[in-house]
C-alpha positions in Angstrom: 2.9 -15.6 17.3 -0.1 -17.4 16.7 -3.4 -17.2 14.6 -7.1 -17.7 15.8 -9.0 -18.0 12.6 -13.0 -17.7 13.4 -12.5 -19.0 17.5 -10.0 -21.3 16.3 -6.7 -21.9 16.5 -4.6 -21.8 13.2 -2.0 -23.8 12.4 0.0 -21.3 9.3 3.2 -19.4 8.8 4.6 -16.1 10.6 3.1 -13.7 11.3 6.2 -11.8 10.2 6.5 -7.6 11.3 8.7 -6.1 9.2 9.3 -1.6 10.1 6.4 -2.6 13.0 4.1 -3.5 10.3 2.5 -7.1 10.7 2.1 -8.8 7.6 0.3 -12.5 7.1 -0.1 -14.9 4.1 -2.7 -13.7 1.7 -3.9 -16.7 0.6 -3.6 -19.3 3.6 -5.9 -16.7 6.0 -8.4 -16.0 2.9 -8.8 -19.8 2.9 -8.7 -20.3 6.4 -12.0 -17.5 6.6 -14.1 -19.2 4.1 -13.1 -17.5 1.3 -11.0 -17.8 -2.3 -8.0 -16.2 -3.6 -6.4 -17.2 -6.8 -3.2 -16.2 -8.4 -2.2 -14.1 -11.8 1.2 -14.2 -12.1 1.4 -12.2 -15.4 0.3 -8.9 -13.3 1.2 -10.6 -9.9 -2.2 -10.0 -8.4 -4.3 -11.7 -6.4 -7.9 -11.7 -6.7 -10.0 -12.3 -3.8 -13.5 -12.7 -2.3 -14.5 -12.8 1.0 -18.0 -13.6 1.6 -19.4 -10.4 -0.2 -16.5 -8.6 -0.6 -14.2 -8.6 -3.2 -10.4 -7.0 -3.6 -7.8 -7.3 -5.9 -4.1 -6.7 -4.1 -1.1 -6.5 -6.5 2.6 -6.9 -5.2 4.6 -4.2 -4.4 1.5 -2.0 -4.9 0.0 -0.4 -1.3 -3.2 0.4 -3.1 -6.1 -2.0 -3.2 -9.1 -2.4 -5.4 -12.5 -3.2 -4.3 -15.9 -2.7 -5.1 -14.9 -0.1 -7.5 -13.1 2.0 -4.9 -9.6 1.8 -3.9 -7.9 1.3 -0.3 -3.9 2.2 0.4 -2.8 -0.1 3.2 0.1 1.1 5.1 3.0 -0.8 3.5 3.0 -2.8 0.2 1.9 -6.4 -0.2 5.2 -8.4 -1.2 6.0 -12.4 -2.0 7.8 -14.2 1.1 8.1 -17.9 1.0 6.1 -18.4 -2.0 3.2 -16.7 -1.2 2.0 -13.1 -1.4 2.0 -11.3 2.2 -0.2 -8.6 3.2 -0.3 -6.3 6.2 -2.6 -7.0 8.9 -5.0 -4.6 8.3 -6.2 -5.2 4.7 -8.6 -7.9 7.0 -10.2 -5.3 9.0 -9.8 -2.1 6.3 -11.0 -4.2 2.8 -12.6 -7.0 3.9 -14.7 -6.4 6.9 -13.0 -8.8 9.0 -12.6 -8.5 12.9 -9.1 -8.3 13.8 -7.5 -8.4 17.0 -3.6 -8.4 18.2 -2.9 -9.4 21.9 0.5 -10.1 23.2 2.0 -13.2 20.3 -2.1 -14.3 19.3 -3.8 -12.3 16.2 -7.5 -13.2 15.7 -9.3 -13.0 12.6 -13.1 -13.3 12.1 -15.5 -12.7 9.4 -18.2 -13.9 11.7 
Protein backbone atom coordinates (compact mmCIF):
# COMPACT_ATOMS: atom_id res chain seq x y z
CA UNK A 1 0.00 0.00 0.00
CA UNK A 2 0.72 3.51 -0.23
CA UNK A 3 0.29 6.79 1.78
CA UNK A 4 -0.95 10.29 0.58
CA UNK A 5 -0.06 12.61 3.36
CA UNK A 6 -1.97 16.14 2.86
CA UNK A 7 -2.38 15.53 -1.49
CA UNK A 8 0.98 14.07 -1.35
CA UNK A 9 2.50 11.15 -1.86
CA UNK A 10 4.39 9.55 1.22
CA UNK A 11 7.32 7.82 1.09
CA UNK A 12 7.04 5.56 4.88
CA UNK A 13 6.64 2.01 6.09
CA UNK A 14 3.64 -0.51 5.78
CA UNK A 15 0.79 0.01 6.20
CA UNK A 16 0.58 -3.33 7.93
CA UNK A 17 -3.32 -5.13 8.66
CA UNK A 18 -2.95 -7.36 11.20
CA UNK A 19 -6.98 -9.37 12.25
CA UNK A 20 -8.24 -6.75 9.16
CA UNK A 21 -7.20 -3.92 11.28
CA UNK A 22 -4.76 -1.41 9.52
CA UNK A 23 -2.32 -0.08 11.59
CA UNK A 24 0.50 2.78 10.53
CA UNK A 25 3.62 4.35 12.25
CA UNK A 26 2.62 6.73 15.02
CA UNK A 27 5.22 8.89 14.81
CA UNK A 28 6.38 9.07 11.00
CA UNK A 29 2.45 10.08 9.89
CA UNK A 30 2.23 12.64 13.00
CA UNK A 31 5.34 14.24 11.47
CA UNK A 32 4.45 13.85 8.03
CA UNK A 33 0.83 16.00 9.12
CA UNK A 34 2.53 18.85 10.66
CA UNK A 35 2.55 17.77 13.96
CA UNK A 36 4.97 16.34 17.00
CA UNK A 37 5.10 13.15 18.81
CA UNK A 38 7.76 12.35 21.32
CA UNK A 39 8.62 9.22 23.18
CA UNK A 40 8.45 8.15 27.16
CA UNK A 41 9.87 4.97 27.31
CA UNK A 42 9.48 4.57 31.18
CA UNK A 43 5.46 4.30 30.56
CA UNK A 44 5.89 3.58 26.83
CA UNK A 45 3.59 6.44 25.77
CA UNK A 46 3.60 8.63 23.17
CA UNK A 47 2.54 12.10 23.54
CA UNK A 48 1.21 13.89 20.65
CA UNK A 49 -0.23 17.14 19.12
CA UNK A 50 -1.83 17.65 16.16
CA UNK A 51 -2.51 21.13 15.28
CA UNK A 52 -5.03 21.72 18.33
CA UNK A 53 -5.43 18.42 19.40
CA UNK A 54 -3.62 16.58 21.75
CA UNK A 55 -3.54 12.61 22.67
CA UNK A 56 -1.50 10.53 24.65
CA UNK A 57 -1.50 6.60 23.17
CA UNK A 58 0.22 4.02 25.42
CA UNK A 59 1.33 0.50 24.07
CA UNK A 60 -0.62 -2.29 24.45
CA UNK A 61 -3.31 -0.04 25.80
CA UNK A 62 -6.62 0.46 23.22
CA UNK A 63 -7.69 3.44 25.20
CA UNK A 64 -6.59 6.94 24.40
CA UNK A 65 -6.34 10.17 26.25
CA UNK A 66 -7.26 13.51 24.95
CA UNK A 67 -8.48 16.66 25.91
CA UNK A 68 -9.45 15.17 29.17
CA UNK A 69 -11.60 12.49 27.67
CA UNK A 70 -10.75 9.15 26.63
CA UNK A 71 -11.18 7.23 23.13
CA UNK A 72 -10.83 3.08 22.75
CA UNK A 73 -9.60 2.46 19.25
CA UNK A 74 -10.42 -0.91 17.99
CA UNK A 75 -7.18 -2.88 18.68
CA UNK A 76 -4.20 -1.82 20.88
CA UNK A 77 -1.28 0.36 19.73
CA UNK A 78 1.91 -1.97 19.77
CA UNK A 79 5.89 -1.43 18.77
CA UNK A 80 6.81 -2.98 15.22
CA UNK A 81 10.11 -2.05 13.74
CA UNK A 82 11.05 0.38 16.28
CA UNK A 83 8.30 2.42 16.31
CA UNK A 84 4.87 2.52 17.99
CA UNK A 85 1.97 1.45 15.52
CA UNK A 86 -1.44 2.59 15.66
CA UNK A 87 -4.69 1.58 13.95
CA UNK A 88 -5.93 3.62 11.23
CA UNK A 89 -8.54 5.18 12.77
CA UNK A 90 -7.01 6.98 15.81
CA UNK A 91 -6.36 9.83 12.66
CA UNK A 92 -9.87 10.24 11.95
CA UNK A 93 -11.44 9.26 15.74
CA UNK A 94 -8.72 11.42 18.06
CA UNK A 95 -7.28 13.74 15.88
CA UNK A 96 -9.70 15.13 13.47
CA UNK A 97 -7.90 13.98 10.51
CA UNK A 98 -9.56 13.03 7.05
CA UNK A 99 -8.95 9.47 6.29
CA UNK A 100 -9.51 7.60 3.31
CA UNK A 101 -8.65 3.80 2.21
CA UNK A 102 -9.10 2.97 -1.60
CA UNK A 103 -7.85 -0.18 -3.09
CA UNK A 104 -3.59 -0.26 -1.79
CA UNK A 105 -3.55 4.03 -1.31
CA UNK A 106 -4.63 5.48 2.36
CA UNK A 107 -4.96 9.30 2.51
CA UNK A 108 -4.43 11.34 5.47
CA UNK A 109 -5.29 15.04 5.81
CA UNK A 110 -5.56 17.50 8.53
CA UNK A 111 -6.31 20.15 5.99
Amino acid sequence: MAYTINGEAADLPGPEDVGGVTFVPLAKVVEMLGGYATWDNATKTASVELGDKKAEVQEDNDTVTTWGDTVTLSSRPSMAHGALWVPLELFSDVLGCSVTQDGDVISISNM
